[in-house]
C-alpha positions as CSV (number, residue, x, y, z in Angstrom):
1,X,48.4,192.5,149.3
2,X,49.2,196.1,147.8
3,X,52.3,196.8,145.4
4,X,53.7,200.3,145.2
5,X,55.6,201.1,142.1
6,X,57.7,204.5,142.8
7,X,59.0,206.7,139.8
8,X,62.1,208.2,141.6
9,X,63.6,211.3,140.0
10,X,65.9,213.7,141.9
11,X,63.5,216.2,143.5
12,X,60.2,214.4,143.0
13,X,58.4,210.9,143.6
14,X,55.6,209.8,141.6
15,X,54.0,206.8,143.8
16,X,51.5,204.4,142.2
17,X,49.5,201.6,144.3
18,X,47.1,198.8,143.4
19,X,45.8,195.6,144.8
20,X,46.5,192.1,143.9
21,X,44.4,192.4,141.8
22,X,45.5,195.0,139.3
23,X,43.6,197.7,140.4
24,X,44.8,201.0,141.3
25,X,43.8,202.3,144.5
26,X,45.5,205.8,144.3
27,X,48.3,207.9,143.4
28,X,50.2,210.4,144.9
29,X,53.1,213.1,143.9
30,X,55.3,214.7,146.8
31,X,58.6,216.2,146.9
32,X,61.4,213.8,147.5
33,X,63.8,214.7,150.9
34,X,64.1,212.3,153.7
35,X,61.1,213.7,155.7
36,X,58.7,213.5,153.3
37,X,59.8,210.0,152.4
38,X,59.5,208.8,155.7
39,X,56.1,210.6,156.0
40,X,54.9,208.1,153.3
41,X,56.1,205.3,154.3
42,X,54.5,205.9,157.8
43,X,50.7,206.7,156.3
44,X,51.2,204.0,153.0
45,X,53.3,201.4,153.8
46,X,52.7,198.1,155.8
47,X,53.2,194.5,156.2
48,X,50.9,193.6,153.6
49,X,52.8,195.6,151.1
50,X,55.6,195.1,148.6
51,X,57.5,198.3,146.8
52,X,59.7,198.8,143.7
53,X,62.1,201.4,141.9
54,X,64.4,201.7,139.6
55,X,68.0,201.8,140.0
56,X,69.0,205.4,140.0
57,X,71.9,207.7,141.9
58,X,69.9,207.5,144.9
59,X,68.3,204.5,144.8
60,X,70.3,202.7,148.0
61,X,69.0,206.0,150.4
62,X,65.4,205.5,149.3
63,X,66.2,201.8,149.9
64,X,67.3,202.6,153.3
65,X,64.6,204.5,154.5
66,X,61.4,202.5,153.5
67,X,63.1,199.2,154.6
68,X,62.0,199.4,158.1
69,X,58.2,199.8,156.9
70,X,58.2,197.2,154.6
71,X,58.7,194.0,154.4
72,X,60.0,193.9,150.6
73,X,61.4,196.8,148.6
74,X,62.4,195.6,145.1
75,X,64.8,197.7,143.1
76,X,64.3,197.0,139.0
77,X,67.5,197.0,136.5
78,X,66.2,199.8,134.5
79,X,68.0,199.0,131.1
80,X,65.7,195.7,131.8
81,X,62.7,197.1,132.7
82,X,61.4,196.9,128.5
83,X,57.9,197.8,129.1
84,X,59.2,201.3,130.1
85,X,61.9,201.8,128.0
86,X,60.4,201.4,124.8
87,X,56.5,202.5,125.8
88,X,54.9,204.7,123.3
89,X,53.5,207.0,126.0
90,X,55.4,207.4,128.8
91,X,54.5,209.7,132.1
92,X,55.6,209.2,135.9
93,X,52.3,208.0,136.7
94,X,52.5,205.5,133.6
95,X,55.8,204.6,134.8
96,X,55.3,204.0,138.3
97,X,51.8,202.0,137.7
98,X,53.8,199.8,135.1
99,X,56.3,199.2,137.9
100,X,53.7,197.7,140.5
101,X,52.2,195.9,137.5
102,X,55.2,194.5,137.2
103,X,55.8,193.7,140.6
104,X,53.0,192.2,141.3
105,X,53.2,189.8,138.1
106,X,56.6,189.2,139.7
107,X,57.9,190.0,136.3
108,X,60.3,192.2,137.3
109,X,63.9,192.4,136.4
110,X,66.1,192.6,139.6
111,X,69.2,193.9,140.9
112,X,71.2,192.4,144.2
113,X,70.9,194.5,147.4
114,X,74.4,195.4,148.3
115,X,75.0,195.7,152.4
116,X,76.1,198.7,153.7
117,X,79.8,197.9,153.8
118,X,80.0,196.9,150.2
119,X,78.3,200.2,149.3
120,X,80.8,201.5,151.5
121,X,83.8,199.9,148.9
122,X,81.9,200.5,145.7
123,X,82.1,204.0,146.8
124,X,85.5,203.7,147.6
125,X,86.2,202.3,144.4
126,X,84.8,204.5,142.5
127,X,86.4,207.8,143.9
128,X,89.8,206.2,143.2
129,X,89.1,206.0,139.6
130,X,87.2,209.4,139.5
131,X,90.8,210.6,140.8
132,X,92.4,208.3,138.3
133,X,90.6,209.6,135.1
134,X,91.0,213.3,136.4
135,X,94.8,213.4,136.7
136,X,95.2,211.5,133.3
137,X,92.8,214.2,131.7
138,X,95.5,217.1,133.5
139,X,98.3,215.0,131.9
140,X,96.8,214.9,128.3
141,X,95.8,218.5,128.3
142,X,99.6,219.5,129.6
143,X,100.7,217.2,126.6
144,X,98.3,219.4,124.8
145,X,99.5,222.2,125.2
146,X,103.5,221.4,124.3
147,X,102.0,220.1,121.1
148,X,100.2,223.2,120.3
149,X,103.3,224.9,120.4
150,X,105.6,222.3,119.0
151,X,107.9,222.2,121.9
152,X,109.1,219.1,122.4
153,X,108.9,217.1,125.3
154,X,110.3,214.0,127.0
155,X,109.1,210.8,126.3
156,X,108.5,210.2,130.3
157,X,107.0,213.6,130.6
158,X,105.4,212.7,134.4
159,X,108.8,211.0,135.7
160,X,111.0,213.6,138.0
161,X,113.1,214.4,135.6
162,X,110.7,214.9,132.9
163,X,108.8,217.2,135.9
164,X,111.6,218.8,136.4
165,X,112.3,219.6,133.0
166,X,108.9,221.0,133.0
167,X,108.9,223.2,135.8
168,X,111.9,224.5,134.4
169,X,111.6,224.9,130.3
170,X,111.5,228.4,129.0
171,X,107.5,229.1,127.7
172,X,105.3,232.0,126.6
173,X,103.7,233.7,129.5
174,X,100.4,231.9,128.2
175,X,101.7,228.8,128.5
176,X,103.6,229.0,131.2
177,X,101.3,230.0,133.6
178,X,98.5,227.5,131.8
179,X,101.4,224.5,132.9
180,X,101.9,226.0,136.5
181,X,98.5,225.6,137.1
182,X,97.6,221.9,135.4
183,X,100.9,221.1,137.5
184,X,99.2,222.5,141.3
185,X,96.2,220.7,140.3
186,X,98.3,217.3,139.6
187,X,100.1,218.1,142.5
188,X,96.8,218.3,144.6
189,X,95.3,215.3,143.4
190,X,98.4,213.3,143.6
191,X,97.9,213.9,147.1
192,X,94.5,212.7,147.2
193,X,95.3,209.7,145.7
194,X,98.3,209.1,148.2
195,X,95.5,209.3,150.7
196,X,92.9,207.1,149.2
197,X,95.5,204.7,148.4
198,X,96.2,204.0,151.8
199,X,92.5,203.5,152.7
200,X,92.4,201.2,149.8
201,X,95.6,199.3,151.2
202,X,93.4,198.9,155.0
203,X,90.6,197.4,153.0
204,X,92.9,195.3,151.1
205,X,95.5,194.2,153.8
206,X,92.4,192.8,156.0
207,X,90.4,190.6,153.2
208,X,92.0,187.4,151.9
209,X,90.2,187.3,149.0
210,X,91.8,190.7,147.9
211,X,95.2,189.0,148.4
212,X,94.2,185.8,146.5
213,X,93.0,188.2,143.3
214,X,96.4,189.9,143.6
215,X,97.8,187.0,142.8
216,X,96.4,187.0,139.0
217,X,98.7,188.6,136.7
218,X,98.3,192.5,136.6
219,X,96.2,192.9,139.8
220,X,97.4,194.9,142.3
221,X,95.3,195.7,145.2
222,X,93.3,198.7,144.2
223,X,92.4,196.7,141.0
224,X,91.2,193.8,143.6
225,X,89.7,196.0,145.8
226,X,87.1,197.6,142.7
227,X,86.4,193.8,142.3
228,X,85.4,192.8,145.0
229,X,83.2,195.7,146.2
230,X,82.0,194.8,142.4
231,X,81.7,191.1,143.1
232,X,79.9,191.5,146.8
233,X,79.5,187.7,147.1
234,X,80.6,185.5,144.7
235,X,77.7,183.4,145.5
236,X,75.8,185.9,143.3
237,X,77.4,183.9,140.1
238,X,76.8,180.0,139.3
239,X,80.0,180.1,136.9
240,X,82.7,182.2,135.5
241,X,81.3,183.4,132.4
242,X,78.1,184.8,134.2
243,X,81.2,186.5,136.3
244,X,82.3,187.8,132.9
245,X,79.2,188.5,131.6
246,X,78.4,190.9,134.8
247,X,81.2,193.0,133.8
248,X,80.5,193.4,129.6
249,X,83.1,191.3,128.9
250,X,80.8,188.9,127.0
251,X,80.7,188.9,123.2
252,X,76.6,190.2,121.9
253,X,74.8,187.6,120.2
254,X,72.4,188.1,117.5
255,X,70.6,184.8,116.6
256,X,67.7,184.2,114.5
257,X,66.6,180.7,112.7
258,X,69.6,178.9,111.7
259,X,71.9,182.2,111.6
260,X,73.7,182.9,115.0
261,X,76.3,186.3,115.0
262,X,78.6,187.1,117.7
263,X,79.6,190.6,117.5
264,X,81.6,193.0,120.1
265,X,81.5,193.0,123.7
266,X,78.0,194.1,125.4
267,X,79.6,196.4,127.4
268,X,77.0,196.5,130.4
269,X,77.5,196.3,134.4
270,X,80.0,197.8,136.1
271,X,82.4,200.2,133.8
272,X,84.7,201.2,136.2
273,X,85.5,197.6,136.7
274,X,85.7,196.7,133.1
275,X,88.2,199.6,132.4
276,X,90.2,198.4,135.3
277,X,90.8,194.6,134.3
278,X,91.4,196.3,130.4
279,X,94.3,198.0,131.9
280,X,95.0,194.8,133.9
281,X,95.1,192.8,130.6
282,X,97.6,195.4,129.2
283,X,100.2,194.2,131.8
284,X,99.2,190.3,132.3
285,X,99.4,190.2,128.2
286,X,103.5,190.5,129.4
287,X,102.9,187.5,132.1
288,X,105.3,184.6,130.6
289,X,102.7,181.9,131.5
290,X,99.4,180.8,130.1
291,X,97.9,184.6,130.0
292,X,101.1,185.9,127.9
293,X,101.1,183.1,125.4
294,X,97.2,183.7,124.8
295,X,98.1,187.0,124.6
296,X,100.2,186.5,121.8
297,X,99.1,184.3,120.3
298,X,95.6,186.7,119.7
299,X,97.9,189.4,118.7
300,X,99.4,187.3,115.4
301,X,95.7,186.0,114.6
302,X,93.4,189.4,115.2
303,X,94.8,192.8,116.5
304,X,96.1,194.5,119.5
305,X,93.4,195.7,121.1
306,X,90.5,192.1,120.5
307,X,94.0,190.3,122.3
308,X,93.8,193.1,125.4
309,X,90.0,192.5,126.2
310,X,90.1,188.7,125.6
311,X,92.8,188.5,128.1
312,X,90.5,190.9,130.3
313,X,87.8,188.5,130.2
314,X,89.7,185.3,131.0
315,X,91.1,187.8,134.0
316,X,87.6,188.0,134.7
317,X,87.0,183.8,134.5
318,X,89.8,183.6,136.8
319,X,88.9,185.8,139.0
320,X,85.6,183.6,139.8
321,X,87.8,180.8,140.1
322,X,90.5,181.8,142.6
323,X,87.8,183.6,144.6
324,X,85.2,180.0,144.3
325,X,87.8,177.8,145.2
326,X,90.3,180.0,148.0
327,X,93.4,179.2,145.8
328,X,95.8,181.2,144.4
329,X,96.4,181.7,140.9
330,X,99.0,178.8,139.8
331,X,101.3,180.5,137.5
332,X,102.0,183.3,139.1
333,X,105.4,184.6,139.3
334,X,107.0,184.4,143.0
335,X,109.0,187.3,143.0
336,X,106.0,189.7,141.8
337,X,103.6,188.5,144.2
338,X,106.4,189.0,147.1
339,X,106.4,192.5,145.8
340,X,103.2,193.4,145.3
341,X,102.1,192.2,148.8
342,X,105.1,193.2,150.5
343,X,104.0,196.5,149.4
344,X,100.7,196.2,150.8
345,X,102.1,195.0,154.3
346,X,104.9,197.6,154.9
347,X,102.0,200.3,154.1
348,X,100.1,198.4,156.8
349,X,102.6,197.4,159.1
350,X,106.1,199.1,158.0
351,X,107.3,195.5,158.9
352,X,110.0,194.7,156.3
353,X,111.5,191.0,156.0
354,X,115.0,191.1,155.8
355,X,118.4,188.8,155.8
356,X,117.8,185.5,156.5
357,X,115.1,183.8,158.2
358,X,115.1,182.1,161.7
359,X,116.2,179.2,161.7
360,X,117.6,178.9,157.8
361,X,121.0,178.3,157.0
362,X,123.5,181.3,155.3
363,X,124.2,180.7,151.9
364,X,127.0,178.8,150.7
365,X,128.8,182.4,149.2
366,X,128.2,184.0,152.6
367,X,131.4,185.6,153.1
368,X,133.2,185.3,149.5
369,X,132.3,188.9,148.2
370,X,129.8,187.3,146.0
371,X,126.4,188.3,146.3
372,X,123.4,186.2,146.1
373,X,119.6,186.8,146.0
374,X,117.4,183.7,147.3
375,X,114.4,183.3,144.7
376,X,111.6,181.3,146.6
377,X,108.8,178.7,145.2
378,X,105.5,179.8,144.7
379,X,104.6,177.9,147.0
380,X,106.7,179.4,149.9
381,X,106.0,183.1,149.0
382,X,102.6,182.4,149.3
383,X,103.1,180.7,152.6
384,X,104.8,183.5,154.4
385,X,102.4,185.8,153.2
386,X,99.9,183.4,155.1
387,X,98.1,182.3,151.6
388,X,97.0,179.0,151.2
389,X,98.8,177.2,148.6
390,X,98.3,176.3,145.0
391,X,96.9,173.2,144.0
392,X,97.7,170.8,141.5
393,X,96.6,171.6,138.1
394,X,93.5,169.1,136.7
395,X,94.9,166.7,133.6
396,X,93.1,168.5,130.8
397,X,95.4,172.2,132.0
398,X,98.2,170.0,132.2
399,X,97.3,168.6,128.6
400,X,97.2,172.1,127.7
401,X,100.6,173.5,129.5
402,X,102.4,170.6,127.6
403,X,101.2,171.5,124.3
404,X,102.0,175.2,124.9
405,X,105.5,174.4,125.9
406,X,105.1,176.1,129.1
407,X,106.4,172.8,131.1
408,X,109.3,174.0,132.2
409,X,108.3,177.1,133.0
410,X,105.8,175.9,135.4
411,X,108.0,173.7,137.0
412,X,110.5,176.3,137.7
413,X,107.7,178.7,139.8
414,X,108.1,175.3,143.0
415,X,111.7,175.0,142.8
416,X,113.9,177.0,145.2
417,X,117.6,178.6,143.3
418,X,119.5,181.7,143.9
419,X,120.8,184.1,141.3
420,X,123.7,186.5,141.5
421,X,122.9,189.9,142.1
422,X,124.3,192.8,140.0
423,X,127.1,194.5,141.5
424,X,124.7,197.9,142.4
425,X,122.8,195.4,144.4
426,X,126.1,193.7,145.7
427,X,127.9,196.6,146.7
């Protein structure tokens, strides 16, 4: 058996191999392009052999190519790998010999192999929130430069009327032609993100599992679509907090003897993921079930922003849970999932679900001038939208809804009423 440990930088390979043994049996340098790769792993590789690298920006390619010549290609977590990161002498070739050593010992620190189509959504994913970050960064330097100036603005700057009020306002010729051109580069990548949106709503409109993560509080489906390219399989995680812990939303732990700290969050995996469900937790922290009484109930005892990424873990716990068991988050709010996956299915299908159903009786104001608007149990919403149904909450959650005085309100998400609409709606 050989092991081949490959130092992989952008433009250059540094190869290492040695026998079961431990001894090396060569090393080799070459330029790294898709030829040349395959050229090695024509004249080096074989069934007898097993190869690893670490994870890098081109690490699924490389992965790609040598596959088909061998039998095992191993890619190492490099923030892991502690007999590179913290050796006192540290060269390619040291690198890629520790690599095979490492292999071989099969004492090497792993990362999943994604397939090609979750590579696919991880990409996906992550242009979305490239776009994201960009057009906030436009936003905060046009806020930038009305503050420079002290020209006030309004407080929804990025609304139509506040755009329109900023297309319009009277500037210095500086200024003004700074705005104009933030405002064509918001413009253009509003329109990118119209686009990417609706590829994000094909990938989210055919999985079920995005659908049942849009049911958590604050997930909508390009939120649920990062987590599951994230996820992959759920599989991949024996329990929720090793869910949590995968995205850095675990607390660091500092133990030695008898004395045991706990201090902020690790922060490791995936960070576009864990800035998503952050932004998640802003809105869920609003819910009025379980999630918004935690929610406050953090805020009184620590501060704002420990209350935000607690709730952005337990959105993470959930998460393992509704996607483990195929069931639907149980407090969820009817009329907001309606919405949200309405959304989704008019941008898929342009089918909207008006007046009354087939088959249902009119309601009993039909025809008095006073208009009504039918407010459906959980339990039916998810039902049209062909989701399974919730299920009933074990006795210790019950336990736990009684004492947080949130009976009634979970009672109300199963029953059926109507409320009057306002007269805009009416008239």
């Amino acid at each position: 058996m050989r092991y081949l440990g490959l130092d992989v930088h952008k433009r250059v390979v540094q190869a290492c191999i040695i026998d079961e043994h431990g001894q090396a049996l060569g090393a080799l340098r070459f330029d790294l392009t898709r030829e040349t790769l395959t050229d090695f792993a024509k004249s080096h590789l074989d069934d007898d052999c097993a190869v690893a690298l670490e994870a890098t920006t081109n690490t699924w390619a490389i992965v790609d190519v040598l596959s088909p010549f061998c039998p095992r290609v191993v890619v190492s977590n490099p923030m892991r790998t502690k007999a590179i990161a913290s050796a006192r002498i540290k060269t390619d070739k040291v690198d890629a010999e520790v690599l095979a050593q490492l292999l071989r010992c099969d004492y090497l620190p792993t990362v999943w192999t994604p397939d090609p189509r979750t590579r696919d959504e991880r990409a996906l994913a992550s242009r979305r929130s490239a776009l994201t970050r960009q057009a906030i960064s436009l936003k905060n330097r046009i806020h930038s430069v009305l503050h420079q100036r002290l020209i006030p603005a309004p407080a929804d700057l990025f609304t139509a009327k506040g755009l329109a009020w900023l297309r319009q306002a009277e500037l210095p010729v500086i200024a003004r032609g700074e705005i104009d051109t933030l405002l064509r580069l918001l413009d253009a990548l509003q329109t990118e993100q119209a686009a990417l949106r609706a590829e994000v709503d094909r990938t989210a409109f055919a999985s079920q599992d995005i659908k049942l993560l849009m049911t958590l509080p604050g997930i909508d489906a390009t939120i649920a679509q990062a987590l599951m390219a994230a996820i992959g399989s759920i599989d991949r995680f024996r329990s929720a907090d090793k869910l949590a812990a995968y995205f850095g939303l675990v607390p660091s732990v500092y133990q030695s003897a008898e004395h045991c700290y706990h201090g902020r969050i690790t922060k490791q995996g995936n960070t576009n993921v864990r800035w998503l469900l952050v932004q998640a937790a802003q809105i869920a922290g609003r819910h009025r079930g379980p999630l918004g009484y935690q929610f406050q109930r953090l805020m009184q005892r620590k501060n704002r922003s420990v209350a935000v990424v607690a709730i952005a873990h337990k959105l993470a716990v959930l998460a393992w849970h509704v996607l483990t068991r195929k069931a639907p988050y149980r407090y969820a709010v009817p009329a907001t999932i309606e919405t949200k996956l309405a959304r989704l299915r008019v941008s898929q299908q342009g089918k909207r679900r008006t007046g009354v159903a087939k088959g249902q009786p009119r309601s009993a104001n039909y025809g008095t001038g006073v208009g009504t608007r039918r407010k459906k149990a959980l339990d039916a919403t998810l039902t049209a939208e062909q989701l399974p149904a919730t299920t009933p909450a074990p006795t210790a959650e019950q336990r736990l809804i009684d004492r947080w005085q949130l009976t009634q309100f979970a009672s109300q998400l199963q029953a059926e009423s109507r409320t009057r609409k306002c007269r805009s709606q009416a008239h």
